[in-house]
N, C-alpha and C positions, 0 to 999 in steps of 0.2 A: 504494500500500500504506500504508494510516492505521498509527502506531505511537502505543503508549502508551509512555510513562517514566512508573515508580510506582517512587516514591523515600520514601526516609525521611531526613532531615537533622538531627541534633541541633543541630551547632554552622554548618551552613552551605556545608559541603564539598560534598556529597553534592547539596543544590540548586544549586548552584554551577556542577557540572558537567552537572547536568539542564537549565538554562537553556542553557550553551553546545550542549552537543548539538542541543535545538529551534532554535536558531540557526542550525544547519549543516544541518536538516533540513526538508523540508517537510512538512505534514499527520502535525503533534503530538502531542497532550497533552500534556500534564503533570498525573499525580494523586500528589499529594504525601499519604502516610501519617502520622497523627499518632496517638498513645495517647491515650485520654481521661487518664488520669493521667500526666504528663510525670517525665521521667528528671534528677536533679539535672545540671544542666550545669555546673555550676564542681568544682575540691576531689577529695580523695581521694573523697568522697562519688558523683560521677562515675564513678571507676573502679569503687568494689566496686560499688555498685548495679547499674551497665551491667557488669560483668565477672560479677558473681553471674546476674544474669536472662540474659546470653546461657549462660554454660554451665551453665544449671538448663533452658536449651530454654523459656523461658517465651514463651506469645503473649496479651501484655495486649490488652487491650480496647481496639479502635478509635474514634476518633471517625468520625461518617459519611462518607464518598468516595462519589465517581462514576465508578466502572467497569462498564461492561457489554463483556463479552469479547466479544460479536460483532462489537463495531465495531471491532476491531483484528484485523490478520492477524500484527504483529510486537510484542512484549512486551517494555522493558529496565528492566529492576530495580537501582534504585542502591541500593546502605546504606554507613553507615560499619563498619567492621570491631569487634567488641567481640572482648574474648580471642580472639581467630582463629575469630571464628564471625560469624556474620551476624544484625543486629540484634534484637531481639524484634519488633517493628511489621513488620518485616518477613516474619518469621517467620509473623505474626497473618494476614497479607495472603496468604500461601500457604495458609492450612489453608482461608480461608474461599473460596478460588478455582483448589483446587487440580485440583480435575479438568478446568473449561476450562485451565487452563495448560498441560497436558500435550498440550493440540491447534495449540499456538502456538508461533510460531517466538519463542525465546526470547533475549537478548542479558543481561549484567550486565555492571556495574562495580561497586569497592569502593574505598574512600576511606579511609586508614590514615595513622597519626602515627607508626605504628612497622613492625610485621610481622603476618603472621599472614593476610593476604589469601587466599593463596594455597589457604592449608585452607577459608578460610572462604567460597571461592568454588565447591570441590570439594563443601562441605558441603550447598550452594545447589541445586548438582546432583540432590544425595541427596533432599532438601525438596520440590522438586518434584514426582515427581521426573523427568529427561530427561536425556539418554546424553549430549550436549553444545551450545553455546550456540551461536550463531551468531558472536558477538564477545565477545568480553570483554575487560577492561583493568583496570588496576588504579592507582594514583593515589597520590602523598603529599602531605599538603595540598595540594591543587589552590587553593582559595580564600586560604587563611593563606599560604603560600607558593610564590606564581607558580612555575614554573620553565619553557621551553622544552619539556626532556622532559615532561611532562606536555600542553601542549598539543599539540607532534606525538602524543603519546598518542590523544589527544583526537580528532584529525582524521583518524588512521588507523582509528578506530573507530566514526566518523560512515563512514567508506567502506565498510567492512563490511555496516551496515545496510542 
């Protein structure tokens, strides 16, 4: 069963954990989503911007990927969590694939410095949209701040898949 990981990562979390996952799994991808216009990463400028575009629901404009849904039977969607909602790029990645999604078995995780995962994984559901995931997990800095629980996270959810 070929899986895709289509991940969005601003600071690194988010690829971080898509890398280990491919590590624990065989026959991959990795399609990493990027906006043509990038999101301030450092500064308050960081919060409002990414806190204002996820709860305005914006989906900016992609730079090119390579996904074709037929070649995956298993789908996992990583983003970092903005106000408890799920990233724009990622957001962008749904509207433009969302009717193949809805034929796929689906998995997420979300990547969080604070809270808010929890909504923003429910919210995930609704975007798609599908009744529930195969796995999910959810992470605090996984990349900035190692911890244990997190990688038993990690490996309990590479078993799932």
């Amino acid at each position: 069963m070929k899986t895709a990981i289509v991940y969005y990562s601003m600071c690194g979390n988010t690829a971080f954990v898509a890398e280990k996952i491919k590590e624990a799994l065989t026959d991959v991808d990795l399609i990493e989503i990027t906006p043509v216009k990038s999101y301030p990463s450092k500064g308050i400028r960081k919060f409002l911007w990414g806190g204002k575009s996820a709860m305005m629901a914006e989906k900016p404009a992609l730079n090119p990927y390579k996904f074709n849904a037929d070649d995956y039977e298993h789908i996992v969607i990583g983003f970092p969590v903005w106000a408890s909602r799920v990233a724009p790029p990622i957001r962008s990645f749904i509207e433009e694939n969302r009717v193949v999604l809805q034929t796929k078995s689906i998995s997420a995780y979300a990547c969080q410095a604070g809270n808010g995962a929890e909504k923003a994984l429910k919210n995930l559901k609704e975007i798609i949209p599908v009744s529930d995931f195969s796995a999910s997990m959810i992470l605090i800095d996984p990349k900035d701040k190692p911890t244990e629980d997190n990688e038993r996270k990690i490996r309990e959810f590479c078993k799932k898949l």
